[in-house]
ChimeraX commands (.cxc) that place a marker at each C-alpha (Angstrom):
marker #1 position 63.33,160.09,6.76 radius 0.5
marker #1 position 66.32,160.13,8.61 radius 0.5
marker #1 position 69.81,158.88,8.56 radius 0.5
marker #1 position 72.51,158.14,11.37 radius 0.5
marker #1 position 76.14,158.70,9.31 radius 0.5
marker #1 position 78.55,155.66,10.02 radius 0.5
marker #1 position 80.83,156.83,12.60 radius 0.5
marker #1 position 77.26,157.39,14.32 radius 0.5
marker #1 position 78.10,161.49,14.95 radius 0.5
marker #1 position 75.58,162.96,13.10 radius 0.5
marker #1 position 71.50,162.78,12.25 radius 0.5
marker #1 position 70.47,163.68,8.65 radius 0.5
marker #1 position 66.99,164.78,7.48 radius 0.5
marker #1 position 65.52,166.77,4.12 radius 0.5
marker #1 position 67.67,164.82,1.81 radius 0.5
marker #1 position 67.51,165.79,-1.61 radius 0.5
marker #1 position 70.37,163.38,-3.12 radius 0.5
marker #1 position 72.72,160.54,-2.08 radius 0.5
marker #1 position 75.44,160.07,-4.53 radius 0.5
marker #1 position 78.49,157.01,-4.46 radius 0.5
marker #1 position 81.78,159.49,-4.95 radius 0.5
marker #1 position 85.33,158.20,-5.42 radius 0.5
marker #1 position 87.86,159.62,-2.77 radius 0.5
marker #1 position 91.23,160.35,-3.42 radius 0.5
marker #1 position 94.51,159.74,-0.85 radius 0.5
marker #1 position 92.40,157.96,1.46 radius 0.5
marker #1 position 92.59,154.20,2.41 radius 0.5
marker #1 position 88.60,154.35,1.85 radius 0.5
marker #1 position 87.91,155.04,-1.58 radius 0.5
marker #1 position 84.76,155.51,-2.06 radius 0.5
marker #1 position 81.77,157.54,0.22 radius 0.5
marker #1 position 78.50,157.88,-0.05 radius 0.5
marker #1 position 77.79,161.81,0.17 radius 0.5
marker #1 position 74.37,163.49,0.95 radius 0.5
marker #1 position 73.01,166.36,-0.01 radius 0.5
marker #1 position 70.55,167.44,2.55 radius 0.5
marker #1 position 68.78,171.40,3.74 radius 0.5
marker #1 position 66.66,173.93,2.77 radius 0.5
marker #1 position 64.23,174.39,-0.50 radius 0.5
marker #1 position 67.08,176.84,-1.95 radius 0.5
marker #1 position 70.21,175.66,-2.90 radius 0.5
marker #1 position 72.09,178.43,-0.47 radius 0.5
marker #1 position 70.81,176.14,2.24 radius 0.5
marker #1 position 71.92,172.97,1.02 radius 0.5
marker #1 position 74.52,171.25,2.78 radius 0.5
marker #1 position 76.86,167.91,1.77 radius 0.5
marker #1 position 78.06,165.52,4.04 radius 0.5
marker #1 position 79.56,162.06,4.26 radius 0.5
marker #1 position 77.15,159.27,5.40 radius 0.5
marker #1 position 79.92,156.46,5.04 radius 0.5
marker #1 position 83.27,155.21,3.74 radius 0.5
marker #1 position 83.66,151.97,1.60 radius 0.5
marker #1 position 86.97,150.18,0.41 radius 0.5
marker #1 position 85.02,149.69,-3.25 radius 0.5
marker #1 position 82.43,150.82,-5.21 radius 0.5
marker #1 position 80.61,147.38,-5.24 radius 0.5
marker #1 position 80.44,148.30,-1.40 radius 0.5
marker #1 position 79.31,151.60,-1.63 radius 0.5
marker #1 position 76.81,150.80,-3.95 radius 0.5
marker #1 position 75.46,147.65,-2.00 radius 0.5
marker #1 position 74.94,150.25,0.69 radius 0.5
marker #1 position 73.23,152.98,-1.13 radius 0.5
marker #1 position 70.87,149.51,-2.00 radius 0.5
marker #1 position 70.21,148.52,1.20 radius 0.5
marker #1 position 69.24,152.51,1.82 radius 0.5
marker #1 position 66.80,152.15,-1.44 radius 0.5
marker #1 position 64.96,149.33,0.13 radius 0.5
marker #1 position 64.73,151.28,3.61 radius 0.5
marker #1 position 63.23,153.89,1.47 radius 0.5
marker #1 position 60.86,151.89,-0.65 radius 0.5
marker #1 position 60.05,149.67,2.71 radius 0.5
marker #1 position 57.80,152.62,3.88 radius 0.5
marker #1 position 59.18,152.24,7.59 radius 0.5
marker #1 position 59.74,155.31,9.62 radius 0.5
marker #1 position 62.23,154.69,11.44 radius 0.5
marker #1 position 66.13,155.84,11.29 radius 0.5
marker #1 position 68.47,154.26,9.06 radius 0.5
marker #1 position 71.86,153.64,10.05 radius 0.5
marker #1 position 74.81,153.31,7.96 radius 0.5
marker #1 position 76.39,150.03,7.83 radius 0.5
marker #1 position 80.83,149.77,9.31 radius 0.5
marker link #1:1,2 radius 0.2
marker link #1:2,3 radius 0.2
marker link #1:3,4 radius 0.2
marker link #1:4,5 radius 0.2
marker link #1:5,6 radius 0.2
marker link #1:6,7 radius 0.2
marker link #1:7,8 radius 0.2
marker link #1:8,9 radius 0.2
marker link #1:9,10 radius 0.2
marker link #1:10,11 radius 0.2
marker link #1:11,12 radius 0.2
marker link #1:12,13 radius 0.2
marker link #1:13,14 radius 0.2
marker link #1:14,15 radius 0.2
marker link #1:15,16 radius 0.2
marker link #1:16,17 radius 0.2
marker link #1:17,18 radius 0.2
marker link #1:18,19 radius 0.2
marker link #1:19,20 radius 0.2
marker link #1:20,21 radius 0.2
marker link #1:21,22 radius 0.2
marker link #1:22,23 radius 0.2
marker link #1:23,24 radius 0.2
marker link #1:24,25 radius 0.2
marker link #1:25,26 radius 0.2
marker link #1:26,27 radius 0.2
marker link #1:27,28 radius 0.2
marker link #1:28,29 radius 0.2
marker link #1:29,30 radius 0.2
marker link #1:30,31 radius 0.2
marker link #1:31,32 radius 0.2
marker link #1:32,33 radius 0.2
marker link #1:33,34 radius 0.2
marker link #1:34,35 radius 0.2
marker link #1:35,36 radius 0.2
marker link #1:36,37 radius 0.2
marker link #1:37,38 radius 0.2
marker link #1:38,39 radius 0.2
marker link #1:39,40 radius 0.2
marker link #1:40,41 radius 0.2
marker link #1:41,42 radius 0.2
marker link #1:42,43 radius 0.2
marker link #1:43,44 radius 0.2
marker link #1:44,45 radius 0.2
marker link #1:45,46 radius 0.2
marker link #1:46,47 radius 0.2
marker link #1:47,48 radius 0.2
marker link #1:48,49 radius 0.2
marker link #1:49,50 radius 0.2
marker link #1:50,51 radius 0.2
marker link #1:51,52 radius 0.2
marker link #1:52,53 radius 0.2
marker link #1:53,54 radius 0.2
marker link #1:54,55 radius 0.2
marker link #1:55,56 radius 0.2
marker link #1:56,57 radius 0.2
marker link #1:57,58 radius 0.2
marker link #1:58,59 radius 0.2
marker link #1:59,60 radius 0.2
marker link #1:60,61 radius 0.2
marker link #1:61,62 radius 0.2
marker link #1:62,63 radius 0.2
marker link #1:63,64 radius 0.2
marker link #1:64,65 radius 0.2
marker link #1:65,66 radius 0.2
marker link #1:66,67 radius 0.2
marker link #1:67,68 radius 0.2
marker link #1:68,69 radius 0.2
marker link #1:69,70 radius 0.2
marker link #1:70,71 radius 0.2
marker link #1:71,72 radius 0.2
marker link #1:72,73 radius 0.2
marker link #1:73,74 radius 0.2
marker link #1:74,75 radius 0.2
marker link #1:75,76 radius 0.2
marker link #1:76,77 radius 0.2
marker link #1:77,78 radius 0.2
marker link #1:78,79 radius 0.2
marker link #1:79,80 radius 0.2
marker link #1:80,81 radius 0.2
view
C-alpha cells in the first residue's frame, strides 16, 4: 500500500505503524506519524503524513486510512487538508 503525505511531497510504502502524536508549539497539534523501511529497525524511517487542529481530527483520519486498508483497493491513499 501506499500513501501520498498531505502537503502531497512525498510517497510512502512498507509501513509498519501509523500512530496519532500530539505536537508541541505548533498551531497544528496533532500529526499522524508513520513509521515506514526496511525489515531491521536501522532502516526504519518516521515521517509526518498530516497535521490536524485536534485529536478527534487526527483520529477520524487515521479511520478513514483503516477503511482504505480493510477496503482491499490498491490504489494510493491520500491524506485528507
Amino acid at each position: 500500500m501506499w500513501i501520498r503525505t498531505q502537503d502531497k511531497k512525498k510517497l510512502i510504502t512498507r509501513i509498519s505503524g501509523i500512530s496519532v502524536q500530539k505536537n508541541f508549539g505548533s498551531r497544528s497539534k496533532f500529526s499522524l506519524v508513520v513509521a515506514y523501511g526496511g525489515a531491521a529497525s536501522l532502516e526504519m524511517a518516521t515521517e509526518v503524513l498530516g497535521q490536524y487542529t485536534s485529536e478527534e481530527e487526527a483520529l477520524a483520519e487515521l479511520q478513514r486510512l483503516q477503511e482504505h486498508i480493510n477496503s482491499g483497493i490498491d490504489q494510493v491513499f491520500t491524506m485528507a487538508e
